[in-house]
C-alpha positions as CSV (number, residue, x, y, z in Angstrom):
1,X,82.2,-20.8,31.1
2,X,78.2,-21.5,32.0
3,X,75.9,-23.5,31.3
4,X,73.1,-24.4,33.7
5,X,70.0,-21.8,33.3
6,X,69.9,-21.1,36.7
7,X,72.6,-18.6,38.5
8,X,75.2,-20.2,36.3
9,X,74.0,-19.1,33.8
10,X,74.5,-15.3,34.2
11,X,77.7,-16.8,35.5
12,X,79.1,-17.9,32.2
13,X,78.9,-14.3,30.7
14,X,81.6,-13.3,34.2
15,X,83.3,-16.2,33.5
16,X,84.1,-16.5,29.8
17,X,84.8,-12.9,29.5
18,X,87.6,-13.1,31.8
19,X,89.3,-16.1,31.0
20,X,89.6,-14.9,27.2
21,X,89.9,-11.3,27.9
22,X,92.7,-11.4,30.7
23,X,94.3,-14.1,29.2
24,X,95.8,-11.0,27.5
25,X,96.5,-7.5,29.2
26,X,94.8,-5.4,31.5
27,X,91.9,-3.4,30.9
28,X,93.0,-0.6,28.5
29,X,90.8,1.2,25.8
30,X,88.8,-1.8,26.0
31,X,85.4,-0.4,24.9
32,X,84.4,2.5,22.1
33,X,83.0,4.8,24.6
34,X,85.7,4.6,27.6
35,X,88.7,4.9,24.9
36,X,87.5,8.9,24.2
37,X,87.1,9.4,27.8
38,X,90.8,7.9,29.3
39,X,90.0,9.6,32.8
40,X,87.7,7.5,33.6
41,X,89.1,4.5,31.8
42,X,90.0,2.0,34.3
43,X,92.8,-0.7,33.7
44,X,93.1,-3.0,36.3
45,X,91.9,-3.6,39.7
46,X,94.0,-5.8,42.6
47,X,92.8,-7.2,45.9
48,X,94.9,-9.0,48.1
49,X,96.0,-9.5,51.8
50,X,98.2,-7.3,52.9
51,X,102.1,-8.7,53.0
52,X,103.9,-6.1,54.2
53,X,105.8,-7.3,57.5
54,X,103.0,-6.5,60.6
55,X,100.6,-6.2,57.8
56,X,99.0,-9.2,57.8
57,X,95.9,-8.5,59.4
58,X,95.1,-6.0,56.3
59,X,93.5,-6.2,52.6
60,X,94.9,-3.9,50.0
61,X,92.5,-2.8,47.3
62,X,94.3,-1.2,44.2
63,X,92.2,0.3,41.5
64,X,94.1,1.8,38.4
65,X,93.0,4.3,35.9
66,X,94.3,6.4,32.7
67,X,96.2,3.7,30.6
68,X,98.7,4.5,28.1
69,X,100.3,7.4,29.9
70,X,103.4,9.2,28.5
71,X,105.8,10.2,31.0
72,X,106.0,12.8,28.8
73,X,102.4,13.8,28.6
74,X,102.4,17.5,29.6
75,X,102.0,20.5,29.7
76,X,98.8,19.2,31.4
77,X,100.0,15.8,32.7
78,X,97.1,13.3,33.7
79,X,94.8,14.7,36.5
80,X,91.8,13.4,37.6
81,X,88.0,14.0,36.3
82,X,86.7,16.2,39.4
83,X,83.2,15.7,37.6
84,X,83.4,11.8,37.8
85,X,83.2,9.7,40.8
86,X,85.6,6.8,41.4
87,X,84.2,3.7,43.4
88,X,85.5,0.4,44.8
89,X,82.9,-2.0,45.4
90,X,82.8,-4.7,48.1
91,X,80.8,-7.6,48.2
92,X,81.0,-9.4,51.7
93,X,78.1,-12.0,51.6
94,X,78.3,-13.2,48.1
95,X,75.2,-12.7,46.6
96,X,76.4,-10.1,43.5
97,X,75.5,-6.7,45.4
98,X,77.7,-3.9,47.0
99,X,77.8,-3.7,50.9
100,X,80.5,-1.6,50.8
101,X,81.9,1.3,48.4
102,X,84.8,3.7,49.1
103,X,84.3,6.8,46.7
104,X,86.9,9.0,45.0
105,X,86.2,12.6,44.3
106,X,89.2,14.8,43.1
107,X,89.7,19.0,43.3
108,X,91.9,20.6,41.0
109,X,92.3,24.4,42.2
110,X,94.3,26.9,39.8
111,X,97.1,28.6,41.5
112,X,97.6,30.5,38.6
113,X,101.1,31.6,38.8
114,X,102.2,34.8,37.4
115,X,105.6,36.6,35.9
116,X,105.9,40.0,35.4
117,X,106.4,40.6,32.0
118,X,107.4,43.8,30.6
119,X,105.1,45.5,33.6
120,X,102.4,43.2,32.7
121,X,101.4,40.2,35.4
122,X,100.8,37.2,32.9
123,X,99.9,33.4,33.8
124,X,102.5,31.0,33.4
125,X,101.6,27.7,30.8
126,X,102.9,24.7,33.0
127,X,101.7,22.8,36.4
128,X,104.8,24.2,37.7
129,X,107.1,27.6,38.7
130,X,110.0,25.2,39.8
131,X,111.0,22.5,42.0
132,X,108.4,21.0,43.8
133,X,109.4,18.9,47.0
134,X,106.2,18.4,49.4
135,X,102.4,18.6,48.8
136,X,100.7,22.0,48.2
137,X,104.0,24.0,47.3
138,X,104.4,27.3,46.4
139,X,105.7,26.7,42.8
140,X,102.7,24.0,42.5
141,X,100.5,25.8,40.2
142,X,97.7,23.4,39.7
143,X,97.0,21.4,43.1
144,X,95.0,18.0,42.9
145,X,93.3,17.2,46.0
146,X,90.6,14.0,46.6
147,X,88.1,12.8,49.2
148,X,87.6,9.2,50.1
149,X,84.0,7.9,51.7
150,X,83.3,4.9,52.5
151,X,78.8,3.8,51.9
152,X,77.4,1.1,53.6
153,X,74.4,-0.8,52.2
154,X,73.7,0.4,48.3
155,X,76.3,2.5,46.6
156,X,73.8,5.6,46.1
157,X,71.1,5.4,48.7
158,X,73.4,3.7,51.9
159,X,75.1,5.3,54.7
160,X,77.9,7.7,53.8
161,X,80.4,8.9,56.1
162,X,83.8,10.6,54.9
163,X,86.8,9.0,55.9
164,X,89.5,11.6,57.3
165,X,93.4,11.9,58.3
166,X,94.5,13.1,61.8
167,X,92.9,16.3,63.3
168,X,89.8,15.3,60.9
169,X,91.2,16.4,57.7
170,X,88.4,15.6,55.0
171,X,90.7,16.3,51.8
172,X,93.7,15.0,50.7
173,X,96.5,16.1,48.4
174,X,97.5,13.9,45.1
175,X,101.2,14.1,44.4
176,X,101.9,15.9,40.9
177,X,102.7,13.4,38.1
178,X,106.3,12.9,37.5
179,X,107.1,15.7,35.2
180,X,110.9,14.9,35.5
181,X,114.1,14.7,37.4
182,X,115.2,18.3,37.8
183,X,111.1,19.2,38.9
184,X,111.7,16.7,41.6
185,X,115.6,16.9,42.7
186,X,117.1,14.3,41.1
187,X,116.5,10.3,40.0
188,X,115.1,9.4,43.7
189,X,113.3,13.1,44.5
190,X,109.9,11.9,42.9
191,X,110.0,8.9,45.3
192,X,110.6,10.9,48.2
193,X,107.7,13.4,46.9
194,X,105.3,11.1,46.2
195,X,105.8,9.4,49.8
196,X,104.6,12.1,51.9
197,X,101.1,11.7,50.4
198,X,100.5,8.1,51.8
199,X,98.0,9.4,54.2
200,X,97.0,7.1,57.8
201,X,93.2,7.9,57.9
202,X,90.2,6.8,60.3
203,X,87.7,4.6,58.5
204,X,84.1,4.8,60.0
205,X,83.3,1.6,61.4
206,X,86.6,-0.1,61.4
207,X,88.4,-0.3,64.9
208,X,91.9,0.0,63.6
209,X,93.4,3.1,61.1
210,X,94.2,2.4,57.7
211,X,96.0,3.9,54.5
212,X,95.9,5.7,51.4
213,X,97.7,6.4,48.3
214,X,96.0,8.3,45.5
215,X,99.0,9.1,42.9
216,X,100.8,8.0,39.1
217,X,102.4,4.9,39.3
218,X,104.4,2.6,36.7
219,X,101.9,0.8,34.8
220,X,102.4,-2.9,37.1
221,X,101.0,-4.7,33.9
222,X,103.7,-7.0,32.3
223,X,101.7,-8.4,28.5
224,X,103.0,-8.7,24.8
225,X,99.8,-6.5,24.3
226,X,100.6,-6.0,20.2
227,X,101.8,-9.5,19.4
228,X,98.5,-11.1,21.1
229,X,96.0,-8.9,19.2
230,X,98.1,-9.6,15.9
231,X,96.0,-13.2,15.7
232,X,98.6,-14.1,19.2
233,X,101.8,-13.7,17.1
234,X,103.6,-15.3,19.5
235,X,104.6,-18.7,20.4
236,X,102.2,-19.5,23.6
237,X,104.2,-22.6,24.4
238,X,107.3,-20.8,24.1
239,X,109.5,-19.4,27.0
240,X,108.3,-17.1,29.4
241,X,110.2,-14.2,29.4
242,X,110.6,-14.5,25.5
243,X,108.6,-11.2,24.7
244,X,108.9,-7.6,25.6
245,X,106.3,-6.0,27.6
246,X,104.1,-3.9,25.7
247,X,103.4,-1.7,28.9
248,X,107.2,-1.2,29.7
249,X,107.1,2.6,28.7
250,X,103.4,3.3,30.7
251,X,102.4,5.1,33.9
252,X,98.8,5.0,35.4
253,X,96.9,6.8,38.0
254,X,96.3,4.4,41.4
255,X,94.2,4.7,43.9
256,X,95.1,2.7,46.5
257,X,93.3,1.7,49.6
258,X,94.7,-0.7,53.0
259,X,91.8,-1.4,55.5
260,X,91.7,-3.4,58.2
261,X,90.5,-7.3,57.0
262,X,87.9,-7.0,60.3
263,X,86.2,-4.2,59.0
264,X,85.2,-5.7,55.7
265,X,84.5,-9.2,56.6
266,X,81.5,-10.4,58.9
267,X,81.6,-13.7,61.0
268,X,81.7,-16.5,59.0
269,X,82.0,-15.4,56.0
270,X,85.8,-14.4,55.4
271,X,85.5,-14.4,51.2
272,X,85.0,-11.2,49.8
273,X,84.3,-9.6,46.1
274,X,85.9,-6.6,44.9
275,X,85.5,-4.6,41.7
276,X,86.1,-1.0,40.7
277,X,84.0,1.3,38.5
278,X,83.3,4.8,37.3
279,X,81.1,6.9,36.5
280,X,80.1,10.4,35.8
281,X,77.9,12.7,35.3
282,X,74.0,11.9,32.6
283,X,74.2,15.5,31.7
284,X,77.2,17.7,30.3
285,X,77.2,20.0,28.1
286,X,79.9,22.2,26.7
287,X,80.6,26.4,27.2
288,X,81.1,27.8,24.7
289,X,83.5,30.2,25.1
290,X,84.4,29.0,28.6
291,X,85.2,31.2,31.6
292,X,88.7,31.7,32.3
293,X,90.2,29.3,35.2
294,X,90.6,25.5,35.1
295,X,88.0,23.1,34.0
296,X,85.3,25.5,33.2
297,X,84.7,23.5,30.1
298,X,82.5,21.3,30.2
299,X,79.4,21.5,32.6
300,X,78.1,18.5,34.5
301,X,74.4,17.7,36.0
302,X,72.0,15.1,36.7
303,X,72.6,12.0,37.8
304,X,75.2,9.3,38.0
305,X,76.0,6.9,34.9
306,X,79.0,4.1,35.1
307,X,80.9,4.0,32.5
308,X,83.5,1.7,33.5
309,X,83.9,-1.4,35.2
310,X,86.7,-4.1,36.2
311,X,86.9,-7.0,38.6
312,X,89.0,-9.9,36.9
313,X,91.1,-8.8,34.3
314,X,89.9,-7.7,31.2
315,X,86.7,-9.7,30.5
316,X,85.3,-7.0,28.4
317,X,88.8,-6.5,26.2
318,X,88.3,-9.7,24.2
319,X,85.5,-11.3,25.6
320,X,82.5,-9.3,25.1
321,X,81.1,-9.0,21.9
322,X,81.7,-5.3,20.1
323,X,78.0,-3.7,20.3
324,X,78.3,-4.6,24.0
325,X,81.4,-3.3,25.3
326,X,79.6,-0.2,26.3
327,X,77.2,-1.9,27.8
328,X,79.1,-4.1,29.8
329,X,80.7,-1.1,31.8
330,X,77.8,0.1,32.9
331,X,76.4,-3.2,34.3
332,X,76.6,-4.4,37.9
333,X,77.3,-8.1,38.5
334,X,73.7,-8.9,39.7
335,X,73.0,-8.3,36.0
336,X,75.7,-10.3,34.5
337,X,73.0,-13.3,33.0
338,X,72.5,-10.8,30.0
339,X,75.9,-11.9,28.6
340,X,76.1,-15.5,29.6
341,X,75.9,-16.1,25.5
342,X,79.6,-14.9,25.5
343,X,80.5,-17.0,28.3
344,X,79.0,-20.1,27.7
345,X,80.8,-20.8,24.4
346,X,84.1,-18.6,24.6
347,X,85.5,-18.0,21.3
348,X,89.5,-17.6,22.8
349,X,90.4,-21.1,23.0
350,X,88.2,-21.6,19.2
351,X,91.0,-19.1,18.1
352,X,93.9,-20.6,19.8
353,X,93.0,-24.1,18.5
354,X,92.5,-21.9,14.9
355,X,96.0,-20.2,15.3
356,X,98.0,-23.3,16.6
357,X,96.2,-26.4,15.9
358,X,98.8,-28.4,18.0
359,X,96.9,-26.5,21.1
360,X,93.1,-28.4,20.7
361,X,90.4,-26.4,22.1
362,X,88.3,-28.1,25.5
363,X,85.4,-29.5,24.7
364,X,83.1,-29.9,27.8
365,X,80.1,-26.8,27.0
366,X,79.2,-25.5,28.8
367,X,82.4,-24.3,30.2
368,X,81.9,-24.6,34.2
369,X,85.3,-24.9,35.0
370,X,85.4,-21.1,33.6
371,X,82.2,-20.6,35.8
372,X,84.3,-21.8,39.2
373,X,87.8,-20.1,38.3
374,X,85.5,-16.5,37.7
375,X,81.9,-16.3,38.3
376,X,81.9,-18.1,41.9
377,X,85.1,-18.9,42.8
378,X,86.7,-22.2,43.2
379,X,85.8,-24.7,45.7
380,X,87.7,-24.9,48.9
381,X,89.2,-21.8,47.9
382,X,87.4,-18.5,47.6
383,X,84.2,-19.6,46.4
384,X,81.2,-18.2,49.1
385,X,78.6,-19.7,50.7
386,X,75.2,-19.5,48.5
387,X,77.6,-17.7,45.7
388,X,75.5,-15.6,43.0
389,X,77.3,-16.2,40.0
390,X,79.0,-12.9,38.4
391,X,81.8,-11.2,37.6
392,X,84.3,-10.1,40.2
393,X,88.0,-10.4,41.9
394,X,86.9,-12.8,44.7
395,X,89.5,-13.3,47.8
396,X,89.5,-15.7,51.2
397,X,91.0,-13.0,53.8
398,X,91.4,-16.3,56.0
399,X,94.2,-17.6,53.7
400,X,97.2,-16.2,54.9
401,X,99.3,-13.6,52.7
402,X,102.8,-15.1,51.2
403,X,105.4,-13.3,51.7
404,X,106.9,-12.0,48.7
405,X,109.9,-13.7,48.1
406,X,108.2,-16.9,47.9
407,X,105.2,-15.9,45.7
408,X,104.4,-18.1,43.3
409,X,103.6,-16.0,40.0
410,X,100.9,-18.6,39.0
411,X,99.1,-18.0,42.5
412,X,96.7,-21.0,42.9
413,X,98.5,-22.9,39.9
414,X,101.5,-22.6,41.1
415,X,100.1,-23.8,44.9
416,X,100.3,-20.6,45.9
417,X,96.1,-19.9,47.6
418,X,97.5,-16.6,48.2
419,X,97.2,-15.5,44.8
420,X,95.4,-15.4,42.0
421,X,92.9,-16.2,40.9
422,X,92.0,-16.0,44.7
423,X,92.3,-12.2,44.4
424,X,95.0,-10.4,42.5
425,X,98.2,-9.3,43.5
426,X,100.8,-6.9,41.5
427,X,103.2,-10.0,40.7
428,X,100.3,-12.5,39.4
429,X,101.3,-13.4,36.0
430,X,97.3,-13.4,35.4
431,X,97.6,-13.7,31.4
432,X,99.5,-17.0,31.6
433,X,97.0,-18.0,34.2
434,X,94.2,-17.3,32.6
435,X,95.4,-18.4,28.7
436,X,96.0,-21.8,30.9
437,X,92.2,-22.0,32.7
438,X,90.9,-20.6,29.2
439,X,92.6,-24.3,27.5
440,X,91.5,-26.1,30.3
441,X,93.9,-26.4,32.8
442,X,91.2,-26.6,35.6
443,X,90.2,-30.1,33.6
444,X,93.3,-31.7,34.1
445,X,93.6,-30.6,37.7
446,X,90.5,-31.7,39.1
447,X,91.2,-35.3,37.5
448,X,88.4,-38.0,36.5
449,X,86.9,-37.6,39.8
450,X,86.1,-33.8,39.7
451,X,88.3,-33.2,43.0
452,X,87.9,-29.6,42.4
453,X,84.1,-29.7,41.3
454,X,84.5,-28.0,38.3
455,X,82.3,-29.6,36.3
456,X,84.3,-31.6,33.6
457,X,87.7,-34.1,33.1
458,X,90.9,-34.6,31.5
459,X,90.0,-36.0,28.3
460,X,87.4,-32.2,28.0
461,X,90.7,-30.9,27.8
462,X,93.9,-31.8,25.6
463,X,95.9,-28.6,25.9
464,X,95.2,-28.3,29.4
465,X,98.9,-29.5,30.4
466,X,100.2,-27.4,28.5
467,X,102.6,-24.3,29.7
468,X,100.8,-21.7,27.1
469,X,102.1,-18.0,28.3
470,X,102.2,-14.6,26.2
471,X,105.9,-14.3,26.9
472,X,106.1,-11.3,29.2
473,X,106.6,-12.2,32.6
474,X,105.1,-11.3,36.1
475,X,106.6,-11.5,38.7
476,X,107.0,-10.0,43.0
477,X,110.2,-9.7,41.7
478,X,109.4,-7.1,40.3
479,X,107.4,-4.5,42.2
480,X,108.2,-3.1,46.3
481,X,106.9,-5.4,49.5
482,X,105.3,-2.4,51.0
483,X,102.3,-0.4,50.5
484,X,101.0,1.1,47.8
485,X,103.3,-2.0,46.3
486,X,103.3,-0.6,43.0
487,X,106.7,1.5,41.5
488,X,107.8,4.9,41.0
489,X,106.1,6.1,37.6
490,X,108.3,6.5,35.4
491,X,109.9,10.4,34.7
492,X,109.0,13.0,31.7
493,X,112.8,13.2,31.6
494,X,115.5,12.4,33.4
């Protein structure tokens, strides 16, 4: 993915990483550390121009986190960590650093609902007394509540200012995970719910009001997740809807963010870079015996420490080498040259070629076609001015947004600018995409000449023509047109 020992080469770590990691899934359980600490666990970030109708002039920013989640999962469900901090980082000029963050902190305040048994008040075991139908109800017995600010300059040490709702309301409510149909009212009571916490709010700095949703959602990631870490038991040049999707059954947590495209762009420079991270807490301990309430647990101090990171789709799943998983989630982009040995020779396509030698492995190293399509961006398309190479979801908010019932799943492969890998929207097949860049699809495109300046040529690649997908289609078929643009998480039971 890199190769020259300048910027490029801290590049090729970005690069690499994500064409061989999210040529698979989404970011779940994808280093030791984050997969004993799901809440903080993030799984896959989107950034795209709004294209809701009289959206346009908007950029959504969607940052998931908890994979795996049961729709079953209680008694306790799948709140948030209020001792972490949840961040979504914007880049606006291109050179690798935050100049804008919008933080997440969540609340969880015991109700502590009580029957009278036999005389005696005693505290009920569940999240709820009965049907719940709006936000901070009665028979709610564990409310969830977060605040949203947005930094400008560095993420720790810039200008902070809270962003609020009408009347100045600093704290919002988080809807209650979908515990089931008779909690809710019936198949179509959660959605109802759920919709009366998408919140209109007053960003500092921006002219115009945007929106919020923090809440569970339907996992929106469509992969044949066991079949591709069995050695890709699959057939990649098979159909693709062939294979069931591994994340069918899931719901996540989203937080999802619309802001005007004015307020995060300057003049001249309409290519942004988005990422999402985590982090919590350097000092916890555990009490022992805790106090009675909610959360008294565990005891957090000191200061901050990222644990997780995600820009492009899973670069550190099954890119990244094993004793630097960890490692990578705490890193920012400026730093990414520390892992340009795992971009510059990728060891996904090695493997395809290994698996299914009718699909030859590119051989033009290093791999700057993997360094345009994820470390800076591709020419003519979201690639900034004076770039610092690193990994990130990079997107040109001067391309228009394609309406959704003539998105192209493929985005830029399928001649669609719109989408990926010029950001990320929920219908992006991005592991056929990516398998395809990863074989050297970028080769074939840019022809002998290097239209697309990517550094290498048809003959670098002989699978690059090649349809290669995991079998579980993405589509905009699939998901809602209007914000948050993800589905109704699935119920606990209906």
């Amino acid at each position: 993915m890199n190769f020259v020992r300048i910027p490029l080469h801290a590049c090729v770590l970005a690069a690499c990483t994500m064409t061989a990691s999210g040529a698979f899934a989404s970011s779940h359980r994808e280093a030791p550390s984050i997969a004993g600490t799901p809440k903080v666990d993030a799984t896959d970030f989107y950034m795209f121009r709004s294209y809701e109708t009289g959206r346009q002039d908007y950029v959504t920013l969607i940052a998931n986190y908890q994979p795996d989640q049961s729709p079953y999962g209680g008694p306790n469900y799948f709140a948030m960590d209020p001792n972490a901090l949840y961040e979504i980082h914007l880049d606006t000029d291109g050179d690798a650093v935050e100049n804008i963050t919008f933080q997440f902190r969540f609340k969880n305040t015991l109700r502590d609902i009580q029957l009278p048994i036999a005389g005696k008040q005693v505290s009920i075991p569940l999240v709820q007394a009965g049907g719940i139908t709006g936000p901070n109800q009665a028979t709610s017995n564990l409310r969830e509540t977060f605040t949203l600010n947005i930094v400008r300059g560095d993420r720790r040490t810039g200008v902070s200012e809270a962003v609020t709702a009408a009347g100045g309301v600093k704290e919002f409510d988080k809807p209650t995970d979908n515990i089931g149909d008779k909690t809710f009212g019936g198949p179509t009571g959660y959605a109802a719910y759920a919709a009366q916490h998408l919140y209109n709010v007053n960003i500092p700095g921006c002219a115009a009001p945007g929106r919020v949703f923090v809440g569970q959602r339907k996992d929106p990631f469509s992969v044949a997740l066991g079949q591709v870490f069995d050695l890709i038991n699959l057939n990649p040049l098979g159909t693709p809807n062939g294979n069931p999707d591994a994340l069918a059954g899931k719901n996540v947590t989203t937080m999802a963010l619309e802001v005007p495209i004015a307020c995060v762009t300057t003049a001249g420079k309409p290519i942004i870079g988005g990422w999402t991270t985590a982090s919590v807490r350097q000092g916890q301990l555990v009490a022992s015996p805790p106090k009675r309430g909610h959360g008294t647990t565990t005891l957090a101090g000191g200061a901050w420490a990222q644990v997780s990171r995600l820009g492009m789709p899973l670069v550190n799943e099954v890119v990244i080498g094993l004793k630097d998983k960890d490692r990578f989630n705490s890193s920012k982009p400026k730093d990414d040259g520390q892992f340009a040995d795992y971009v510059t020779n990728p060891t996904l396509p090695a493997l395809v070629q290994t698996l299914f030698p009718s699909a030859p492995a590119p051989t033009n190293f290093p791999r700057t076609d993997l360094v345009a399509a994820f470390l800076t961006g591709v020419e003519g398309v979201n690639k900034p001015a004076n770039v610092t190479a690193s990994e990130m979801l990079r997107l040109n908010t001067g391309i228009a947004p394609t309406p959704k019932a003539t998105q192209n799943n493929l985005g830029v492969l399928g001649n669609d600018l719109a989408g990926f890998p010029n950001g990320r929207r929920p219908g992006d097949d991005v592991v056929d995409a990516e398998l395809r860049v990863a074989m050297g699809v970028l080769c074939v495109a840019t022809g002998a000449s290097d239209t697309l300046k990517v550094g290498c040529k048809p003959s670098d690649a002989p699978a690059g023509s090649a349809a290669i997908t995991d079998g579980a289609m993405q589509s905009a078929a699939q998901f809602p047109e209007t914000f948050p643009y993800l589905n109704t998480p699935l119920p606990g039971a209906q």
